[in-house]
BALOBA-1460 file (C-alpha; in Angstrom, 3 decimals):
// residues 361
<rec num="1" residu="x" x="-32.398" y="-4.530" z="29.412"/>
<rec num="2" residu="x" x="-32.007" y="-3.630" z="33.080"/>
<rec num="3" residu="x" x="-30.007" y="-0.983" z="32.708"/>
<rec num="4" residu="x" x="-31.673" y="0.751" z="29.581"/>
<rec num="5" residu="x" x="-33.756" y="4.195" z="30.592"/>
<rec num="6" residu="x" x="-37.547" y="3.961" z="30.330"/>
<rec num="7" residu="x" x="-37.416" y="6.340" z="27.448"/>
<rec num="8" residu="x" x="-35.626" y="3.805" z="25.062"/>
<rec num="9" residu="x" x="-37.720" y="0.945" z="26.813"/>
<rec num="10" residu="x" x="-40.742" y="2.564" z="25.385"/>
<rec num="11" residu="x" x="-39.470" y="2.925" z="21.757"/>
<rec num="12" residu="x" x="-37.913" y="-0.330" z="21.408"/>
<rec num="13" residu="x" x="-39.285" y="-2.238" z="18.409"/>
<rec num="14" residu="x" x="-39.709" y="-6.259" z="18.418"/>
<rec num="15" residu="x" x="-37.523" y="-8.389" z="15.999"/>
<rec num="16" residu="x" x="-40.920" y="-9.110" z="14.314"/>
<rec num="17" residu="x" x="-42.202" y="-5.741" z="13.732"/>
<rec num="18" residu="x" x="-38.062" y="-4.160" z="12.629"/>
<rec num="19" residu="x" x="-38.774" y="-2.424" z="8.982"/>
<rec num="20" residu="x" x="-36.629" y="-3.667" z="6.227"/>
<rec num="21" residu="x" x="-34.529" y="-0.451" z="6.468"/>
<rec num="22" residu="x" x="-33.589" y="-0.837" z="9.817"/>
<rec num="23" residu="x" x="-32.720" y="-4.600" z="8.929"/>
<rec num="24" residu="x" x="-30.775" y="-3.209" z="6.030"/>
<rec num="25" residu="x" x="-28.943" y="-0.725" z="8.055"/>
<rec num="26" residu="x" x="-28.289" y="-3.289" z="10.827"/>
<rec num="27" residu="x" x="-26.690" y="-5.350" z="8.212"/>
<rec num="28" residu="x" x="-24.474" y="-2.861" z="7.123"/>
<rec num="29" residu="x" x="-23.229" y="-2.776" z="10.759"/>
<rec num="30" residu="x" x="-22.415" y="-5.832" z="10.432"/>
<rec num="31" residu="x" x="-20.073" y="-5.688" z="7.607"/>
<rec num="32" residu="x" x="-17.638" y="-3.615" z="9.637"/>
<rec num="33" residu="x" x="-14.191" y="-4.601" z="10.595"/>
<rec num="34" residu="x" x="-13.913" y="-6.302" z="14.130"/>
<rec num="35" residu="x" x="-11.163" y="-7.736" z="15.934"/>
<rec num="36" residu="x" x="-10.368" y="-11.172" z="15.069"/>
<rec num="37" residu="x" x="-14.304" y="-11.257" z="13.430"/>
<rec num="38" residu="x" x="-16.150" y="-11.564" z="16.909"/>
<rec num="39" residu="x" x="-17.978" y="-8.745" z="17.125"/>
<rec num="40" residu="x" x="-19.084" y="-7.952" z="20.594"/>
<rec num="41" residu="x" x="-22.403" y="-5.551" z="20.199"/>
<rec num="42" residu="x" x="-25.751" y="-5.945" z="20.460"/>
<rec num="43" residu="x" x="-28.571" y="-3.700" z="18.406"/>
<rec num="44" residu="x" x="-31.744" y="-2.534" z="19.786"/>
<rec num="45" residu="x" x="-34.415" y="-1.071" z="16.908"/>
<rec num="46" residu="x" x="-36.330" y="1.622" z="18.012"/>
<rec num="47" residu="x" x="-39.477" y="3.592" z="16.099"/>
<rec num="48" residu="x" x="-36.850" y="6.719" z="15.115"/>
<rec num="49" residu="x" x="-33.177" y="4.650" z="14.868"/>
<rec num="50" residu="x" x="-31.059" y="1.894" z="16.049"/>
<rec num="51" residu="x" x="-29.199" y="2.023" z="19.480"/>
<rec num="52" residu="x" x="-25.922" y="-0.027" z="19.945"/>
<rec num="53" residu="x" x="-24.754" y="-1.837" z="22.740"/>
<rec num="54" residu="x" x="-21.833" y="-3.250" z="23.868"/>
<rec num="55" residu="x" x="-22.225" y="-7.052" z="24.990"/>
<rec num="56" residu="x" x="-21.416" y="-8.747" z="27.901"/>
<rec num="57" residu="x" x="-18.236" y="-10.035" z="25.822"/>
<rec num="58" residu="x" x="-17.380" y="-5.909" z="25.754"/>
<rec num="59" residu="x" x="-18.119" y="-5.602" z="29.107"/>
<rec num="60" residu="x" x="-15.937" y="-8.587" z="30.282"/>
<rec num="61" residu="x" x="-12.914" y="-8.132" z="28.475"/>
<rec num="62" residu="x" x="-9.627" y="-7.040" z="29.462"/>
<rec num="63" residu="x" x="-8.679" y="-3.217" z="28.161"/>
<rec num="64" residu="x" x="-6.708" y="-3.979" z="24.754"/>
<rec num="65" residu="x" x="-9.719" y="-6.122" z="23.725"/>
<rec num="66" residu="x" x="-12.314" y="-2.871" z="24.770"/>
<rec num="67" residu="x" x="-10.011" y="-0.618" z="22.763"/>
<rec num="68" residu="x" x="-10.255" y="-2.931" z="19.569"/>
<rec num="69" residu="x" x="-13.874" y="-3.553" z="20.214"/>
<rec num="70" residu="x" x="-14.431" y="0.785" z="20.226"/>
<rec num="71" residu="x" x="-12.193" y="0.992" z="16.727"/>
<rec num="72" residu="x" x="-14.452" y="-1.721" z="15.466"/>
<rec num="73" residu="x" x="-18.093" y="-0.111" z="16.953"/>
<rec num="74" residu="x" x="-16.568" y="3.200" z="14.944"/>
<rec num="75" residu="x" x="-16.292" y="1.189" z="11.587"/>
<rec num="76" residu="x" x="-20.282" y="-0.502" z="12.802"/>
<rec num="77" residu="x" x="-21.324" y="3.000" z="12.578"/>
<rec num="78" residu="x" x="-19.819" y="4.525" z="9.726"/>
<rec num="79" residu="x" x="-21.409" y="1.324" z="7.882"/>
<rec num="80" residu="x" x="-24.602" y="2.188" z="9.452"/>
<rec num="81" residu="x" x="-24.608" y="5.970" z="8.120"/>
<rec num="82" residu="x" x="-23.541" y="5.045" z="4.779"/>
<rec num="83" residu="x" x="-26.262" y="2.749" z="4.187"/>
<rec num="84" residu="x" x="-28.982" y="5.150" z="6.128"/>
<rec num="85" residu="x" x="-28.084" y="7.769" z="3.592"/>
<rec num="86" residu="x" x="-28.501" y="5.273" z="0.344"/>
<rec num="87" residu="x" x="-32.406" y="4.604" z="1.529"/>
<rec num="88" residu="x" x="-33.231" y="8.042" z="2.102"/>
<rec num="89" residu="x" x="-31.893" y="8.451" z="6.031"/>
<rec num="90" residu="x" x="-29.707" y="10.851" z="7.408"/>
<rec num="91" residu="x" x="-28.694" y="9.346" z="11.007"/>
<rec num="92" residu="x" x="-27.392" y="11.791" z="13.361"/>
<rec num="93" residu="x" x="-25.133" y="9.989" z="16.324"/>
<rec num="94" residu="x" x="-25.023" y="10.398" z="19.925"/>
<rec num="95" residu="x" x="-21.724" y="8.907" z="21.226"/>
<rec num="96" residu="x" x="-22.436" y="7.138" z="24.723"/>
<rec num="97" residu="x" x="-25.753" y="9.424" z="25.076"/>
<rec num="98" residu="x" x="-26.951" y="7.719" z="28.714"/>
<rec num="99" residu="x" x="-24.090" y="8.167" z="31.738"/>
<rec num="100" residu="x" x="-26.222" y="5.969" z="33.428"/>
<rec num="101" residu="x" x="-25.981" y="2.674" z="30.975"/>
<rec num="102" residu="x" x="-22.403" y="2.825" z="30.054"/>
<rec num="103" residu="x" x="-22.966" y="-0.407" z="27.619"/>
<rec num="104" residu="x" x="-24.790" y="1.636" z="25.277"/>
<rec num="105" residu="x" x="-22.128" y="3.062" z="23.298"/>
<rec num="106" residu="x" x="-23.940" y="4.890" z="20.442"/>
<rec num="107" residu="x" x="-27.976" y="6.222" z="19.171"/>
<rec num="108" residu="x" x="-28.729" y="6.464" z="15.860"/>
<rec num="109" residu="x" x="-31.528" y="8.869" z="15.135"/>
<rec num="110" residu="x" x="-32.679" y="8.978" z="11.481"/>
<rec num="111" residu="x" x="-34.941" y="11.538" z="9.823"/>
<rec num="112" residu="x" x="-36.263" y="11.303" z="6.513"/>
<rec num="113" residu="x" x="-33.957" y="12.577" z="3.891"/>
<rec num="114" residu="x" x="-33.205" y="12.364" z="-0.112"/>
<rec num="115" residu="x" x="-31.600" y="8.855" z="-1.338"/>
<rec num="116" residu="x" x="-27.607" y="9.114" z="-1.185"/>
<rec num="117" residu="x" x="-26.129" y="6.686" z="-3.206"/>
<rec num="118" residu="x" x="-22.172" y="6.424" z="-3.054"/>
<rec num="119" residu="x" x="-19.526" y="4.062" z="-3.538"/>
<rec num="120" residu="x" x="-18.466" y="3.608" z="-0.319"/>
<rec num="121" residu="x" x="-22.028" y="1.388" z="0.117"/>
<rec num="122" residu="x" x="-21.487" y="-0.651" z="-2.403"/>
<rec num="123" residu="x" x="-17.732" y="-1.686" z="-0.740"/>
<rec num="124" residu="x" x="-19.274" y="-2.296" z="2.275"/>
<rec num="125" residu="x" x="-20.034" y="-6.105" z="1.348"/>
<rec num="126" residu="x" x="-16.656" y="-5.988" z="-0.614"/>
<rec num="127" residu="x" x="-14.395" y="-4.994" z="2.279"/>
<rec num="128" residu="x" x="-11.858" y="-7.660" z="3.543"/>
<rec num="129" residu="x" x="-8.360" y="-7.933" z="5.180"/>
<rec num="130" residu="x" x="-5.659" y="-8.991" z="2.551"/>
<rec num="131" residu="x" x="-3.021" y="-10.810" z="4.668"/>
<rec num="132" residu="x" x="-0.793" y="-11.632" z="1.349"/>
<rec num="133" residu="x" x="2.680" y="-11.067" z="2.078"/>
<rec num="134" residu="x" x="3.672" y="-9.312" z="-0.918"/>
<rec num="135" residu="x" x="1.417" y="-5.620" z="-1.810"/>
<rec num="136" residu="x" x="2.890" y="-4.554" z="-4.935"/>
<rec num="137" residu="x" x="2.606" y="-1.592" z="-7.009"/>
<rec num="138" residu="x" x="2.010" y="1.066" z="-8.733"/>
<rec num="139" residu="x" x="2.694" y="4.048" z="-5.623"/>
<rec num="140" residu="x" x="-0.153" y="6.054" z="-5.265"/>
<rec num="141" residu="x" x="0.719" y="9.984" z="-6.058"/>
<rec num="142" residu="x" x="0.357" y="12.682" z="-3.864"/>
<rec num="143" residu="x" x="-2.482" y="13.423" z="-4.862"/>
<rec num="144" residu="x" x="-4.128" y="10.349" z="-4.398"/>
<rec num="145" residu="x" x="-2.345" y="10.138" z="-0.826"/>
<rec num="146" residu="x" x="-3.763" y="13.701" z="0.082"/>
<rec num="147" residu="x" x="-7.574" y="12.454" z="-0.982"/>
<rec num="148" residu="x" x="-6.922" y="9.489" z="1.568"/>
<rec num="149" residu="x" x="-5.816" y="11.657" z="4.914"/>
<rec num="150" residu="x" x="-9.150" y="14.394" z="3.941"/>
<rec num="151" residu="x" x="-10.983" y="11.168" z="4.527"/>
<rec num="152" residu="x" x="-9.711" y="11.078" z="7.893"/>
<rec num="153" residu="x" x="-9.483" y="15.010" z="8.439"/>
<rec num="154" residu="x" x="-13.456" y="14.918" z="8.151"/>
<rec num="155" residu="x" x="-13.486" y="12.960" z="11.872"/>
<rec num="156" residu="x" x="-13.088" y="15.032" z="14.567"/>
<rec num="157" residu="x" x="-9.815" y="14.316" z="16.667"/>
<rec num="158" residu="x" x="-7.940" y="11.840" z="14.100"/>
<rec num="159" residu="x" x="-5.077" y="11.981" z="11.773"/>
<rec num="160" residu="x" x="-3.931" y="9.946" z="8.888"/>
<rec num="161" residu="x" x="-0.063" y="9.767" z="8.957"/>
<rec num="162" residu="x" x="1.752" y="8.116" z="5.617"/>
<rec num="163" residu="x" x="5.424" y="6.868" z="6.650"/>
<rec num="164" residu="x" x="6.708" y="6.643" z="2.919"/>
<rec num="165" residu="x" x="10.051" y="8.607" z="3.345"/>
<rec num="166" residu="x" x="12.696" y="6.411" z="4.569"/>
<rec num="167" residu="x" x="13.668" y="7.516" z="8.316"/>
<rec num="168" residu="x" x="10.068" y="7.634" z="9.785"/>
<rec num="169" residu="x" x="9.436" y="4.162" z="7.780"/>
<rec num="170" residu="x" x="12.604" y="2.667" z="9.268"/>
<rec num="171" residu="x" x="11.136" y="3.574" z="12.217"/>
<rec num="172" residu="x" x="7.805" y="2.493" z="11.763"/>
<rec num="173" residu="x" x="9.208" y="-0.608" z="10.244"/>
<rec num="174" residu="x" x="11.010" y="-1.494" z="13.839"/>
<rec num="175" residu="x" x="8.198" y="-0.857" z="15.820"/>
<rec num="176" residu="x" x="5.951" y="-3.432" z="14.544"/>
<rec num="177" residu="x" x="8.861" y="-5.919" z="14.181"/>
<rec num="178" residu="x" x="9.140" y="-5.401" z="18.187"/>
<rec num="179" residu="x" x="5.705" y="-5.821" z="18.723"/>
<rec num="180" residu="x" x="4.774" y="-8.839" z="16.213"/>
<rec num="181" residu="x" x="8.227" y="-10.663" z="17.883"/>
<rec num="182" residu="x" x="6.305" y="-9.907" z="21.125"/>
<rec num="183" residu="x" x="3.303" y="-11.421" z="20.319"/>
<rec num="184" residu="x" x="5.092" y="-14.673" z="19.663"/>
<rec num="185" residu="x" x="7.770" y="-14.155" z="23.050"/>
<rec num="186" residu="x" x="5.372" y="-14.088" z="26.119"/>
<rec num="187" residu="x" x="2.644" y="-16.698" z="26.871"/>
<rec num="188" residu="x" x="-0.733" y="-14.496" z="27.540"/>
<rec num="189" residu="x" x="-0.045" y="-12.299" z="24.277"/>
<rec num="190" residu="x" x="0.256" y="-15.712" z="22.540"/>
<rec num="191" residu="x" x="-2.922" y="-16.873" z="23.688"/>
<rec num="192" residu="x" x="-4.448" y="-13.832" z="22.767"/>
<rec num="193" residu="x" x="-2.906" y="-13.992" z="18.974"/>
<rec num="194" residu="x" x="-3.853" y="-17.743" z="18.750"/>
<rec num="195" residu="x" x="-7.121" y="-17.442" z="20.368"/>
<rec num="196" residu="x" x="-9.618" y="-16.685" z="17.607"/>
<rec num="197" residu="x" x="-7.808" y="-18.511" z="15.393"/>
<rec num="198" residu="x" x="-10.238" y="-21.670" z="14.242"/>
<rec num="199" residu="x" x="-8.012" y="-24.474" z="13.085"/>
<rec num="200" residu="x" x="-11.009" y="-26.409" z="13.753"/>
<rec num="201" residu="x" x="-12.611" y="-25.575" z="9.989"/>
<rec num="202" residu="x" x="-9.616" y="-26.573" z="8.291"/>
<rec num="203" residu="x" x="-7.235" y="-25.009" z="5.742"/>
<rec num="204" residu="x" x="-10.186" y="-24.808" z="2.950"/>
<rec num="205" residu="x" x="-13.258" y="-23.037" z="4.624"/>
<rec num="206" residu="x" x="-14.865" y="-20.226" z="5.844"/>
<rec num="207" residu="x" x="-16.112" y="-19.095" z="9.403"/>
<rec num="208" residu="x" x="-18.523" y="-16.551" z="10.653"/>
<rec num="209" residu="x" x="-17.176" y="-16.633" z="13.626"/>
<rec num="210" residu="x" x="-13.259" y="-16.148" z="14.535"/>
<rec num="211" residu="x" x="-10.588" y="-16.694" z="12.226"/>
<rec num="212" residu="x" x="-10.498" y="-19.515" z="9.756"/>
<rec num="213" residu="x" x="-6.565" y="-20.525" z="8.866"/>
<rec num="214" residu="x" x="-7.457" y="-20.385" z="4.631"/>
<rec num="215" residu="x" x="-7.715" y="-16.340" z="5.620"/>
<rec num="216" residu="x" x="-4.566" y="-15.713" z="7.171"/>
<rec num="217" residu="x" x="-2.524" y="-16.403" z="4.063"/>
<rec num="218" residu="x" x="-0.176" y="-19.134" z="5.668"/>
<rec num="219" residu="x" x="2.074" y="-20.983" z="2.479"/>
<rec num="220" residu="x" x="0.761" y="-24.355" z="2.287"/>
<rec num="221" residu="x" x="4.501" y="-25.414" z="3.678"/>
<rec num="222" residu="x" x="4.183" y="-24.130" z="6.915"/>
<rec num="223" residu="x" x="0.907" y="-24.709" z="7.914"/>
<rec num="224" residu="x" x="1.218" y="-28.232" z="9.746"/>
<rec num="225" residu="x" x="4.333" y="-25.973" z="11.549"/>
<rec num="226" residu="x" x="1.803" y="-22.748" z="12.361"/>
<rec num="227" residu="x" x="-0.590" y="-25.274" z="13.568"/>
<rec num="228" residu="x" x="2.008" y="-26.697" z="16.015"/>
<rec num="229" residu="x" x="2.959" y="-22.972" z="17.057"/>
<rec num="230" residu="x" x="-0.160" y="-22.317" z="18.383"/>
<rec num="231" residu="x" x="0.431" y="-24.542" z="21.576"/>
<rec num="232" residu="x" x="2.352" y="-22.163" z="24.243"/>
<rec num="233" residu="x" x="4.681" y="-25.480" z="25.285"/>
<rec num="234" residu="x" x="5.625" y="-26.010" z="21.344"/>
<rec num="235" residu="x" x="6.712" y="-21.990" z="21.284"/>
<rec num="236" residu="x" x="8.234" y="-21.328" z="24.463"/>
<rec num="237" residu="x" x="10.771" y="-23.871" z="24.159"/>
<rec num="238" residu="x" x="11.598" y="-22.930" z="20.744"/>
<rec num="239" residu="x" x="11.572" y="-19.098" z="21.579"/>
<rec num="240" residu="x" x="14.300" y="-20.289" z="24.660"/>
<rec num="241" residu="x" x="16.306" y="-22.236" z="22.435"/>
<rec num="242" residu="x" x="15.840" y="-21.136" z="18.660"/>
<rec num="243" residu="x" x="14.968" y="-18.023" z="19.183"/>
<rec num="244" residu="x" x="12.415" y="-18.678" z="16.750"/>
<rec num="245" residu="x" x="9.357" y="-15.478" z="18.104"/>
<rec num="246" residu="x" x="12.092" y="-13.240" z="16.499"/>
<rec num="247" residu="x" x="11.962" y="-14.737" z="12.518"/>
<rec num="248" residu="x" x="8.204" y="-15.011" z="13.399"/>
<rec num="249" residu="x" x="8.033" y="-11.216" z="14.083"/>
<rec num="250" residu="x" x="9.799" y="-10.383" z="11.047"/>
<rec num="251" residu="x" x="7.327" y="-13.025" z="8.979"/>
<rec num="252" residu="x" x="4.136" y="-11.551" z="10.563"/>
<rec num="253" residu="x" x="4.760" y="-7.725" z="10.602"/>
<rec num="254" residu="x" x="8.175" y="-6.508" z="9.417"/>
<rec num="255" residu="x" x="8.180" y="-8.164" z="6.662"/>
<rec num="256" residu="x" x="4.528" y="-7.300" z="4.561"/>
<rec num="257" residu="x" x="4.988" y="-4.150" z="5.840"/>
<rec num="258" residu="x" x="8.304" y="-3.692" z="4.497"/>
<rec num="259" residu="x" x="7.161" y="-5.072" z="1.232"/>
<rec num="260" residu="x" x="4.047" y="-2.572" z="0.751"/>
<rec num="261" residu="x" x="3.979" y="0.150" z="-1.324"/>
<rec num="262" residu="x" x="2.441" y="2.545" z="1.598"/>
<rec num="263" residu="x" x="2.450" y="2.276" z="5.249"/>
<rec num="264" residu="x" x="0.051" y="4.754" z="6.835"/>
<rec num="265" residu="x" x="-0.668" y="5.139" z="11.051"/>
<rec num="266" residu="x" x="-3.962" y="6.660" z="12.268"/>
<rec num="267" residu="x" x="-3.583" y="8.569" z="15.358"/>
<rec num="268" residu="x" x="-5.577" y="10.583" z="17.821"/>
<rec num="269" residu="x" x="-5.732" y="13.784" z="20.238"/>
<rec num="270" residu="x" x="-8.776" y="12.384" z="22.234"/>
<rec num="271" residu="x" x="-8.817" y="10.540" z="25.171"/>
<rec num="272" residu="x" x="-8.046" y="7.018" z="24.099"/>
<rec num="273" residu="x" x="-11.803" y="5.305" z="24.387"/>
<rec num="274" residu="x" x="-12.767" y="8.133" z="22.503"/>
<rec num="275" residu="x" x="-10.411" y="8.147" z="20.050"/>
<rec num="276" residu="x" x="-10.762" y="4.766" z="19.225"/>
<rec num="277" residu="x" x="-14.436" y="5.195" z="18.537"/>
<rec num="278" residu="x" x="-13.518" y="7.803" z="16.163"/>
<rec num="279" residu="x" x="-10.333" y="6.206" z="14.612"/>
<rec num="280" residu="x" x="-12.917" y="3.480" z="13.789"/>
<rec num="281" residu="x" x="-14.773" y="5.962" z="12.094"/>
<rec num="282" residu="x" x="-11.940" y="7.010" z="9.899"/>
<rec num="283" residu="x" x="-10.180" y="3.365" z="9.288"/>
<rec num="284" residu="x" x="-13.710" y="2.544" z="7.846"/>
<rec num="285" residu="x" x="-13.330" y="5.412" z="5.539"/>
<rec num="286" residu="x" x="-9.967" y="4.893" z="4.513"/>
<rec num="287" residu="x" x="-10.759" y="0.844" z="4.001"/>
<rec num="288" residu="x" x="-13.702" y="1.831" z="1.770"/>
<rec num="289" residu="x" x="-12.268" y="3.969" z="-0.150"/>
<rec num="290" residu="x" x="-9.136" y="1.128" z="-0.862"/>
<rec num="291" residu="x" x="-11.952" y="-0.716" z="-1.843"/>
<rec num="292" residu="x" x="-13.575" y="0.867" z="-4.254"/>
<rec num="293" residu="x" x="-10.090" y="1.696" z="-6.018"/>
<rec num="294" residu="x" x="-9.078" y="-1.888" z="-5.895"/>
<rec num="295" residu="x" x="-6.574" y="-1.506" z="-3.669"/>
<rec num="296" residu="x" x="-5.174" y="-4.065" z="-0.865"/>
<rec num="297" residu="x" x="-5.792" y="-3.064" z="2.536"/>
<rec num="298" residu="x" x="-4.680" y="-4.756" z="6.043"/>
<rec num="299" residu="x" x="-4.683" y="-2.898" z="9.240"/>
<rec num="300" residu="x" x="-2.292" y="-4.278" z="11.886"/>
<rec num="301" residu="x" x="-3.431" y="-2.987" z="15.543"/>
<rec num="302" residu="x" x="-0.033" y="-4.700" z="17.687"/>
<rec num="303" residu="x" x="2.335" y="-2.046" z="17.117"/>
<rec num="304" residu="x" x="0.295" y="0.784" z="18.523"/>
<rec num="305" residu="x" x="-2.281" y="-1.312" z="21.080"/>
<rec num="306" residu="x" x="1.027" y="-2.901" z="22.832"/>
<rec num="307" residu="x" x="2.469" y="0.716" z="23.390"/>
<rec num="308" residu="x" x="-0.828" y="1.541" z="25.618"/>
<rec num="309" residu="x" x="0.017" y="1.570" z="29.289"/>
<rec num="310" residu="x" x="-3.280" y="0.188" z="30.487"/>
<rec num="311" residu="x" x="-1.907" y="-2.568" z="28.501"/>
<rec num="312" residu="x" x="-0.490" y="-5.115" z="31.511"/>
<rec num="313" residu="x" x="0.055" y="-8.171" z="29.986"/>
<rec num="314" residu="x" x="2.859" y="-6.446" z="27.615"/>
<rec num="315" residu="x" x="6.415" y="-6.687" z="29.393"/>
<rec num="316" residu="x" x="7.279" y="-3.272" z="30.810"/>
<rec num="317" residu="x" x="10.761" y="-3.247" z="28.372"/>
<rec num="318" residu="x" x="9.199" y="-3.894" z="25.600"/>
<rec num="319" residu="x" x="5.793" y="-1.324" z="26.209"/>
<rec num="320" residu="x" x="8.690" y="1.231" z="27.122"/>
<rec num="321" residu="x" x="10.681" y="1.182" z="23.750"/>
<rec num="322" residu="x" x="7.541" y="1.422" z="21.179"/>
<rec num="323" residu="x" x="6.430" y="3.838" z="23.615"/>
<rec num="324" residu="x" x="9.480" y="5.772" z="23.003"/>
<rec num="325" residu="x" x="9.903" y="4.944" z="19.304"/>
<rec num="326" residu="x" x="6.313" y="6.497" z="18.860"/>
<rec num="327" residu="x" x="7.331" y="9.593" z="20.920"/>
<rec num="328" residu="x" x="9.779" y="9.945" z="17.255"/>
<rec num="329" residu="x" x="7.567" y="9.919" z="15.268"/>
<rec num="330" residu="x" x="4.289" y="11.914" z="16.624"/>
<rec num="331" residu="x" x="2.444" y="13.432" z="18.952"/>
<rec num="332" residu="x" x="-0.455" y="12.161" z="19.023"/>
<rec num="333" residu="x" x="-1.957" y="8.669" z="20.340"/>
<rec num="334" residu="x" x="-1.164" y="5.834" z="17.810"/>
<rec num="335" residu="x" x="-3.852" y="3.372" z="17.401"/>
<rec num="336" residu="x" x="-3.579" y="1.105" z="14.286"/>
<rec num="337" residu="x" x="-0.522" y="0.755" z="11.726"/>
<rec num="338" residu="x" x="-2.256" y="0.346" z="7.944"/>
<rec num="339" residu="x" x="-0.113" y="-1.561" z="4.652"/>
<rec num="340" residu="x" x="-1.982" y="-0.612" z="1.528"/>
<rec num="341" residu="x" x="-0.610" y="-1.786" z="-2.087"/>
<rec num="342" residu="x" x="-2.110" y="-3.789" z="-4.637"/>
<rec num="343" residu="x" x="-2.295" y="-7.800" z="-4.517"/>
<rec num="344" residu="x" x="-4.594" y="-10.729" z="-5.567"/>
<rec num="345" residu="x" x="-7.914" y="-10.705" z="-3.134"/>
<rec num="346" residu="x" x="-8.059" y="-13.448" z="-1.386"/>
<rec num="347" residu="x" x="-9.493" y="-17.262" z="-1.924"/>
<rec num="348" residu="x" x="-11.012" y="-17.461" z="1.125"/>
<rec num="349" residu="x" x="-12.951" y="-14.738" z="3.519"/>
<rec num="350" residu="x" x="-14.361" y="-14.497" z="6.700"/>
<rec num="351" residu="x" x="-17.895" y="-14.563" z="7.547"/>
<rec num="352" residu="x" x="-20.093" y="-12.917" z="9.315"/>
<rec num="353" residu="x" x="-23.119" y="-14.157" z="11.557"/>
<rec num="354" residu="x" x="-26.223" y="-12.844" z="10.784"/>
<rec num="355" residu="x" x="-27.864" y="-9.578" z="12.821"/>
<rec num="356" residu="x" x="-30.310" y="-12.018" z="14.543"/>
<rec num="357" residu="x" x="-27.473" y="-13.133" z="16.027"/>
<rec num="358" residu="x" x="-26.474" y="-9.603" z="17.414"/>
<rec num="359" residu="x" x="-30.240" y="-8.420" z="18.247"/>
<rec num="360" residu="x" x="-30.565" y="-7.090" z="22.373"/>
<rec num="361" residu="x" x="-32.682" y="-9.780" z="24.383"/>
C-alpha cells in the first residue's frame, strides 16, 4: 500500500472486520470473465465501497495482456454493480480516480438504496465460455438482436456490431482465420496461447487457476496431438514443413465462427485503455444477458488484440492486413470478436479462486 493516498489508508477495512455485503459483492467480482482465468486485481474494502487494484501481475505485463486485463476489470465491475443493487446498494464508479496511484483502476462508492433484484445476478454464477465447435440454431430476430446492441448503447463510448449479412461476415470470417493461424505461426504468440493452458490437471478436471484442457472442448482424438502442439520445437517444424498453423487457424477460429448462428464485434471511440475498461462493461452485459436466455456465448479477443499496434510481438504483415481488413468494416477500435448460438453447456468449467485470494496486503 505504498502508493495508496492517506485518504483511502484511513478507510480501509481489515479482512476480519469486511461486512458480508462487501464479501458478497467482492464475490461477484470475481465471477467476471478474465483472460485465460488469471485474474490480475487486488480489492481493498473500505467503510463506504470497495476499491480495485491492479496487481503486480497487471503492472508487469506486456500491453496485449494490460488490454485483456482492462476488458476483464470492466466485466469485475459490472458484476460488482449488479450484485450492489440486489442487497440494497447503488455503487457509483470512479474510473482511475487517483493520478497519483495508477494501479488503482476503479472506486466503488455505495449508498444505501432499495433492493434490485434482476436476472442478470442470478447469471453471474452461471456465466461460462462455450468452446463447442458447433453453435446451432434457431437465429435470433431482429428484435432480439436490437435488445442485445441497447445493452451495449447504455456504456458510454462502445458499440455492438452484428456481422450476419454475408460480405461483412466473409470478412469478419478472414480476419480471425489470419489471426488464430498466427497464433499457431510465430513462437512468442504460441507461448502466449499455450501458456495458461494447465495440462497438468488432466483431461477430466477443473482448475481455479488457468485453463484446464476438459474446458477447451478438444475431441478426445486429438488431444494426445494438442498436447504435443504445445511445445514450440513440435510446431515450428510442422508449421515449416506441413504447414500445419494454417488447418489449426481454421480449427480454432474460422471454423466455430463460421458455424455460429451470430457473430457480433464490440468496438470503441475511446482511447484504447479506456475503451477496454468500458467494452468490459458491455461484453459483461451482453454475456449475461446470453445467459439468462440460454444461449451459447464465447468471446474470441485474437482477431482484434493482434490488429493493435502497441502489439510488437505480432509480425508487422500480418498486424498490417487485419489492420486494414478492420478499416472495411468500421470505424471504430475493434476489441473482441463474439460467436453466440445455442449448444450443449459444457462438462467441465473453470474455477475460480476465492476473494481471499485477491484481497490487497
Amino acid at each position: 500500500m505504498d502508493h495508496i493516498t492517506e485518504f483511502f489508508v484511513n478507510q480501509t477495512v481489515a479482512p476480519a472486520d469486511i461486512p458480508p455485503h462487501l464479501w458478497s459483492i467482492m464475490q461477484a467480482g470475481v465471477l467476471a470473465p478474465s483472460a485465460d482465468n488469471q485474474h490480475c486485481f487486488e480489492f481493498l474494502a473500505t467503510h463506504d465501497g470497495i476499491l480495485l487494484f491492479g496487481s503486480e501481475a497487471y503492472r508487469i505485463a506486456p500491453y496485449h495482456k494490460k488490454i485483456l486485463s482492462l476488458i476483464s476489470f470492466g466485466a469485475v465491475v459490472e458484476n460488482m454493480i449488479i450484485r450492489a443493487a440486489r442487497l440494497g446498494y447503488r455503487a457509483d464508479v470512479l474510473w482511475q480516480p487517483d493520478a497519483t496511484t495508477p494501479a488503482l483502476v476503479a472506486e466503488l462508492r455505495l449508498s444505501r438504496s432499495e433492493p434490485s433484484d434482476t436476472a442478470h445476478d442470478a447469471a453471474i454464477s452461471a456465466r461460462h465460455t462455450n468452446r463447442r465447435i458447433i453453435f446451432r440454431g434457431p437465429r435470433l430476430s431482429q428484435a432480439d438482436l436490437a435488445q442485445f446492441q441497447q445493452l451495449s448503447d447504455g456504456v458510454d463510448g462502445v458499440t455492438l456490431h452484428f456481422f450476419d449479412t454475408e460480405r461483412p461476415r466473409t470478412e469478419l470470417l478472414r480476419l480471425i482465420r489470419i489471426a488464430e493461424t498466427e497464433r499457431f505461426n510465430t513462437k512468442a504468440l504460441h507461448e502466449d496461447l499455450f501458456s495458461a493452458v494447465r495440462f497438468d490437471v488432466g483431461w477430466h478436471a477443473s482448475a481455479d487457476a488457468g485453463l484446464p484442457p476438459a474446458a477447451l472442448a478438444v475431441e478426445p482424438g486429438a488431444r494426445w496431438a494438442f498436447a504435443q502442439l504445445s511445445h514450440w520445437p513440435v510446431m515450428n517444424v510442422l508449421r515449416r514443413f506441413g504447414g500445419l498453423h494454417h488447418a489449426l487457424g481454421f480449427r480454432a477460429g474460422y471454423l466455430p465462427c463460421r458455424l455460429a448462428p451470430h457473430l457480433a464485434v464490440l468496438t470503441t471511440r475511446l482511447p484504447v485503455e479506456r475503451g477496454a475498461l468500458a467494452v468490459g462493461t458491455a461484453l459483461e452485459r451482453v454475456w449475461l444477458e446470453a445467459e439468462t436466455r440460454g444461449l451459447a456465448m464465447q468471446p474470441l479477443a485474437g482477431a482484434a488484440l493482434l490488429a493493435l499496434v502497441q502489439y510488437h510481438e505480432v509480425p508487422a504483415k500480418t498486424g498490417d492486413a487485419l489492420r486494414r481488413g478492420w478499416k472495411s468494416l468500421t470505424d471504430e477500435t475493434p476489441m473482441m470478436v463474439v460467436r453466440l448460438g445455442h449448444a450443449k453447456r459444457p462438462a467441465v468449467r473453470t474455477g475460480r479462486q476465492p476473494v481471499e485470494n485477491h484481497l490487497r496486503d
